[in-house]
matplotlib code that plots the C-alpha trace (Angstrom):
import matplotlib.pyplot as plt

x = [41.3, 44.7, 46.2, 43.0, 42.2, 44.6, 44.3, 41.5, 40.2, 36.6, 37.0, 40.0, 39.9, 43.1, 43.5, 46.9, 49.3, 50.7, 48.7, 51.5, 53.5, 50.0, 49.3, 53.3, 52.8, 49.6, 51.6, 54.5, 51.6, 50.1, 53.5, 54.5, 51.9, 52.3, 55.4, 53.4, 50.2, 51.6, 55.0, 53.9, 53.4, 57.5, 57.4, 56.4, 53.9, 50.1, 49.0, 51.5, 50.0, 46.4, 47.2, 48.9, 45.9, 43.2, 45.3, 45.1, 41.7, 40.8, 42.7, 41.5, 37.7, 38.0, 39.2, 36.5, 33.8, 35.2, 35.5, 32.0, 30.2, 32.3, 31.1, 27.4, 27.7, 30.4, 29.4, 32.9, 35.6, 39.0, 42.3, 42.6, 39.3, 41.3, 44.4, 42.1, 40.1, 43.1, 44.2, 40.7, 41.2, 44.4, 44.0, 40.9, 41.9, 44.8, 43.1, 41.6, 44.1, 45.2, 42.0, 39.1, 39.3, 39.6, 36.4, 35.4, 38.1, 36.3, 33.3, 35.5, 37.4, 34.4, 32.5, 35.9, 35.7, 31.9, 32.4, 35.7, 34.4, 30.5, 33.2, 35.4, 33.2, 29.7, 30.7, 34.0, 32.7, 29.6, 31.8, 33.5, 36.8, 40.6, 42.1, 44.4, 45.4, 41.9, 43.3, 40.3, 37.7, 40.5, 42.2, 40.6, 36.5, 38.5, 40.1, 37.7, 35.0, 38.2, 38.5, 34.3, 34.8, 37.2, 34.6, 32.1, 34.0, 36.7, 37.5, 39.8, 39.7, 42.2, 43.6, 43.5, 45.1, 42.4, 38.8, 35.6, 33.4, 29.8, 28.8, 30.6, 28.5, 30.7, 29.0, 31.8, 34.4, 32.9, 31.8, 35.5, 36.8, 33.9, 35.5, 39.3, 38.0, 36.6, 39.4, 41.9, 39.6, 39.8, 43.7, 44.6, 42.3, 43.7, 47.4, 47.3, 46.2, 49.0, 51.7, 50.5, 50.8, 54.2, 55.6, 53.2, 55.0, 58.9, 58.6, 54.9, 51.9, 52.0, 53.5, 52.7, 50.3, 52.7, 54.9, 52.1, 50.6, 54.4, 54.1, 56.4, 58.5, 60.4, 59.2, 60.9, 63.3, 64.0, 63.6, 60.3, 59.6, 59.1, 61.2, 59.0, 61.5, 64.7]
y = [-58.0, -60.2, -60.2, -60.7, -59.2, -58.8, -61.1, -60.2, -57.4, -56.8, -58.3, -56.4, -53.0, -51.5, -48.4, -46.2, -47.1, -43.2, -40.2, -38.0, -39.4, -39.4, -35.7, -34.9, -37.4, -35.2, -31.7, -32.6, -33.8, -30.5, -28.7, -30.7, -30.6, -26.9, -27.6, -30.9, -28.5, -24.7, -26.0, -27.9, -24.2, -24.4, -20.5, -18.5, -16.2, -16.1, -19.1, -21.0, -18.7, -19.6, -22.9, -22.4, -20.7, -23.0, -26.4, -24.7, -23.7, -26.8, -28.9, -26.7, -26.7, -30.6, -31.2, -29.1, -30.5, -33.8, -33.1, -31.6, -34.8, -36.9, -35.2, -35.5, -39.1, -40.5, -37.6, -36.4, -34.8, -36.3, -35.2, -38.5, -37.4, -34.0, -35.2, -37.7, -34.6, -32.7, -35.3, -35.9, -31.8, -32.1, -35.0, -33.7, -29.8, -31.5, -31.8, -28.7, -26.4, -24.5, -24.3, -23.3, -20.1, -20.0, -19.8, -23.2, -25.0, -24.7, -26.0, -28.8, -29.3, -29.4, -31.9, -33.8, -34.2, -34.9, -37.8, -39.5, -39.4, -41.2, -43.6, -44.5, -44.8, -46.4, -47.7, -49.4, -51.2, -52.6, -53.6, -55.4, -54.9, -54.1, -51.0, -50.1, -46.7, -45.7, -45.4, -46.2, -43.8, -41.1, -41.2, -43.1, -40.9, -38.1, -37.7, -39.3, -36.1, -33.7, -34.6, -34.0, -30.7, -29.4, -30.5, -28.4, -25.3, -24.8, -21.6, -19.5, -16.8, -18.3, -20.3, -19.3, -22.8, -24.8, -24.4, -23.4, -26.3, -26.5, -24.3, -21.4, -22.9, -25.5, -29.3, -30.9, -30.4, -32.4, -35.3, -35.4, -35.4, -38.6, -40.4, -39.3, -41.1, -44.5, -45.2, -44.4, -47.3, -49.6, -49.5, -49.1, -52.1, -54.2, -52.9, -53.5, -56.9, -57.8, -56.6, -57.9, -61.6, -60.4, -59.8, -62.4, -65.0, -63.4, -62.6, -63.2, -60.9, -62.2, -63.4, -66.6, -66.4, -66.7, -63.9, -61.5, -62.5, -61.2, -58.2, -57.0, -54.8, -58.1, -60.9, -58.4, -56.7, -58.3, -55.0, -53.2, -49.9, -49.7, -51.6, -51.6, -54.1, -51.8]
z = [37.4, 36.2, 39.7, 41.5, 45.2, 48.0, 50.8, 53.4, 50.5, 51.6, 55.2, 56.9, 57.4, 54.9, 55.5, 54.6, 57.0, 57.2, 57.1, 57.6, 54.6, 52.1, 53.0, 52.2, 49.0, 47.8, 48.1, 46.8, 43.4, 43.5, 43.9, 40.6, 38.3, 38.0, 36.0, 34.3, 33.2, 33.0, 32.2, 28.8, 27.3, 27.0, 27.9, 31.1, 29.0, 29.6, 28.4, 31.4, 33.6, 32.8, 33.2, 36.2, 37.3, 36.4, 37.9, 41.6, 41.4, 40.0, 42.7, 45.3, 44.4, 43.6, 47.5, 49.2, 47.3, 48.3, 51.8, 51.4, 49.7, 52.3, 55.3, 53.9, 53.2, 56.2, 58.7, 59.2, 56.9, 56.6, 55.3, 53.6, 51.8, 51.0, 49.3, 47.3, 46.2, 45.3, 43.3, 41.4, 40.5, 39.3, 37.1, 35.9, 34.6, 33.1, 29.3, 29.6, 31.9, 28.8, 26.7, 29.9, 32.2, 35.6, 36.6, 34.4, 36.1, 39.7, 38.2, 36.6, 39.6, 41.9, 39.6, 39.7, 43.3, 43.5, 40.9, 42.2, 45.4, 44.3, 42.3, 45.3, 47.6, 46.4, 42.6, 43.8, 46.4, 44.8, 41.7, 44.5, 42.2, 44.3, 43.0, 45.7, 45.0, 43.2, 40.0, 38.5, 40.7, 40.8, 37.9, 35.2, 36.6, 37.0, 33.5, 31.7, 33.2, 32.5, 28.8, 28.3, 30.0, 28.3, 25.1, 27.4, 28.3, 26.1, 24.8, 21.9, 24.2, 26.6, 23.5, 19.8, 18.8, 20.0, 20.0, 21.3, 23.6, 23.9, 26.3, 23.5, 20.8, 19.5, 20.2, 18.0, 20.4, 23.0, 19.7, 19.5, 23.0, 23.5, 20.5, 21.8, 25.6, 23.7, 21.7, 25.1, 27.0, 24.6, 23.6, 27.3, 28.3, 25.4, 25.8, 29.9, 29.1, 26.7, 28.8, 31.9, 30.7, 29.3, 32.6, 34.2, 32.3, 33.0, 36.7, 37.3, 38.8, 42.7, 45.1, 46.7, 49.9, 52.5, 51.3, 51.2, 54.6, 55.5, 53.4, 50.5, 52.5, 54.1, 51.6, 48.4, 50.2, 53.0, 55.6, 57.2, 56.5, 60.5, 62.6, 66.2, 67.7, 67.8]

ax = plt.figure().add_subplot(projection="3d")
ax.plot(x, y, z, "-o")
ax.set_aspect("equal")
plt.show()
């Protein structure tokens, strides 16, 4: 919203410029967050494990039901669609990976990857905002549905130190987890917009037109991540 659309947004076709690379980018995620999620138990006992557990499934069921929604609505699958998905899962079971069984994480992971998708695709573009990398309909969807469910289908039974969700009885876990969500907009939004003039007014937000019609790679740096000519 500060830095305003990219040149062309809306009227040129932008899609990622490596498919190879995005795919190798989105394992190397899901290879990682294992240590992010089951690793933030500081031991290897069975609470990692669950957590390990529950962030594959998650990611797994979040990039089929992806693929499944696109392929409904687009008519074809596509690996882009895949890695997005995975990525939806694994932000979303990332509240909940050590509070929600395995079987709860598909269901979270495959909502994850039903509601990124509906954000990316049909909320996004009639917003008509720029978000690049989908932070907002893949992150921001995807954690915001992750912290609800883990107010829906937490559980003491993978997690004595926390508490039971909704779905085991206990509605004011998912009160808190709403309040927890409101409170995150608000100070991120506010604290985004503070530090964004900050550096807007040391180094500023953009570039002028002519160096982004040249693209960053050259107009930054002063090389191309390809070099066609050699």
């Amino acid at each position: 919203m500060l830095i305003g659309k990219r040149k062309g947004y809306g009227r040129v076709p932008m899609p990622p410029h490596n498919l190879p690379m995005t795919i190798t980018g989105a394992a190397l995620l899901w290879f990682g967050w294992f240590g992010f999620n089951a690793g933030s138990a500081l031991t290897s006992g069975g609470l990692a494990s669950v957590a390990f557990v529950a962030t594959n499934t998650a990611s797994g069921a979040a990039a089929m039901s992806w693929m499944l929604v696109e392929w409904i609505h687009r008519g074809k699958p596509t690996a882009l669609g895949i890695a997005s998905g995975a990525v939806a899962g694994l932000v979303a079971i990332t509240p909940a990976a050590g509070f929600v069984t395995p079987l709860s994480s598909i269901l979270i992971g495959g909502g994850a990857g039903v509601i990124c998708y509906l954000c990316v695709s049909l909320v996004r573009p009639k917003i008509g905002y720029d978000d690049s990398l989908d932070v907002i309909g893949v992150h921001g969807a995807g954690g915001t549905w992750g912290a609800l469910a883990t107010g829906l289908f937490a559980t003491v039974s993978v997690n004595a130190a926390g508490k039971d969700g909704l779905f085991q009885g206990n509605p004011g876990l998912l009160l808190t987890q709403m309040i927890a969500i409101i409170v995150t907009y608000v100070f991120v939004f506010i604290a985004s917009i503070i530090l964004l003039k900050i550096v807007d007014a040391i180094v500023g937000l953009r570039v002028d037109a002519e160096d982004e019609a040249n693209g960053l790679d050259l107009a930054i740096h002063g090389e191309n991540g390809y070099d066609f000519e050699a």
